[in-house]
N, C-alpha and C positions, 0 to 999 in steps of 0.2 A: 558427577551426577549427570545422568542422559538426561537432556530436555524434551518435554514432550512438544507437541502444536503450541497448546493451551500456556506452556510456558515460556515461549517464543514470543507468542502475541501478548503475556501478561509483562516480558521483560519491556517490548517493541510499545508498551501505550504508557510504562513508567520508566523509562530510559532516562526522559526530559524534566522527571521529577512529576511529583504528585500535585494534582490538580488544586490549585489553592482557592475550595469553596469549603463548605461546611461538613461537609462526609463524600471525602476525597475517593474512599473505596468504593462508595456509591457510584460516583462519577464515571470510573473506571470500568466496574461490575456493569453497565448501563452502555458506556462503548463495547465491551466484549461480547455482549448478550448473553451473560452468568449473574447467578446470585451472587449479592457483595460477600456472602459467608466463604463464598469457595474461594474471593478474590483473595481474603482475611488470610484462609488456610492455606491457601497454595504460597502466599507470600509467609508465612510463620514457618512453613514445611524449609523451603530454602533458605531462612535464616537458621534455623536449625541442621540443614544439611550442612552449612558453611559457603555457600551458595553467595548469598545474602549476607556483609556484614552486621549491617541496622541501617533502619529507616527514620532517617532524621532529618534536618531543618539544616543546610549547610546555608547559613548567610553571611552576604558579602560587608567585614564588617568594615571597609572601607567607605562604603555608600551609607553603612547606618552612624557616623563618625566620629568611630574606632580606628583613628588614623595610626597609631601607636601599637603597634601586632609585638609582641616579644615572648620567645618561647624562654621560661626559665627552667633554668636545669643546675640539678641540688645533688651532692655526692652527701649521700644519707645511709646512716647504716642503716645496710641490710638484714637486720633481725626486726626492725623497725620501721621500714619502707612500705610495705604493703597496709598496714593498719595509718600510716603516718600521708599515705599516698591517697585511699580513700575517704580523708578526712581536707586534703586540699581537692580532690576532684570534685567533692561538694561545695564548695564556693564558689557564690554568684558571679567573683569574676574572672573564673577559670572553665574556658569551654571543653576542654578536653586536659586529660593526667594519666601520664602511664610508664611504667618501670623499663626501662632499655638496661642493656648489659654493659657494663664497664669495659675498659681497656687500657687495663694497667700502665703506666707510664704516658698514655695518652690521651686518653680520656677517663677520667673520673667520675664522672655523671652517671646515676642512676634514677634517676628521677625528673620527671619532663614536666611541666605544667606551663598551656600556654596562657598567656595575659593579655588581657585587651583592654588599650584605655585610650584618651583624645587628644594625648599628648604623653611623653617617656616620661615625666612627674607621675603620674597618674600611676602607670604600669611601676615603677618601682616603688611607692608607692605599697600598693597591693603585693609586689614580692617583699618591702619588710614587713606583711600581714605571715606571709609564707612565712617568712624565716623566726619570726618568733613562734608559729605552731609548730614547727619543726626544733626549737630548741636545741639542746645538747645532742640532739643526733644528727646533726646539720655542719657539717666539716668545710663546704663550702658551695658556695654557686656563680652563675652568671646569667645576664639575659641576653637572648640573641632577637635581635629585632630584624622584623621582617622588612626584605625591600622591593619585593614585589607579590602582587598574586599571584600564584598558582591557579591552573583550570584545575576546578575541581568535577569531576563526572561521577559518577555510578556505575553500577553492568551495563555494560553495552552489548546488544550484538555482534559482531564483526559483520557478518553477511548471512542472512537467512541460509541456513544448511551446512552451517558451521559450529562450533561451540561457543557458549558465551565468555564472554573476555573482560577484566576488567582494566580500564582507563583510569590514570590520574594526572 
């Protein structure tokens, strides 16, 4: 996807994350000197290109204290993963759920759902919530608990007159 000017300076004023007041587009539309609509569309256009994956709220859940991070991961049949998958990625305490590919002999896992809780009680916990919604289609799992942040970023630009790139 070419970037235009207007896409340049729309990446370069939300790079750092969106302005945390009450009509954030405003904010932005108001630095750029455009209507917040075109801020709306231009940002909708490039999640729709693939551009843009989503615009979301990434928080640090170690400062909110969510000391306990563990990704669990469930070897779930696959006739049943997707309907079984979208029914834990609805739960209050699963921030993100999504299907990875197996590898036979090595990895078993197809199914990811991360947990967050104030202590490993807690998070496991909430995966035997998982494993009884998953029932007989649930062969097995584990959790992998985090031991550090990661920097999380968004699109960046590399250098004005370059393409945009994304960082994690």
């Amino acid at each position: 996807m070419a970037l235009s000017e207007f896409d340049r300076q729309l990446i370069a004023a939300t790079q750092g994350g969106l302005p945390l007041v009450a009509r954030p587009y405003d904010a932005i539309a108001e630095r750029l000197g455009v209507r917040s609509a075109q801020v709306r569309e231009r940002l909708a256009q490039m999640q729709q290109g693939g551009l843009i994956r989503r615009i979301g709220a990434v928080p640090n859940h170690y400062r909110l204290g969510f000391v306990a991070n563990g990704m669990s991961v469930w070897d779930v049949d696959d006739a049943q993963v997707d309907s079984l998958g979208e029914q834990i990625g609805a739960l209050p305490g699963v921030s993100h759920c999504y299907r990875r590919p197996r590898y036979v002999g090595i990895w078993p896992y197809n199914l990811f759902a991360m947990l967050h809780g104030r202590d490993r009680a807690e998070v496991e916990k909430q995966a035997e919530q998982l494993r009884a919604l998953l029932g007989a289609a649930c062969r097995a799992h584990e959790i992998l608990y985090s031991t550090a942040i990661l920097k999380k970023t968004g699109l960046r630009l590399a250098r004005m007159g370059q393409n945009a790139t994304t960082e994690s």
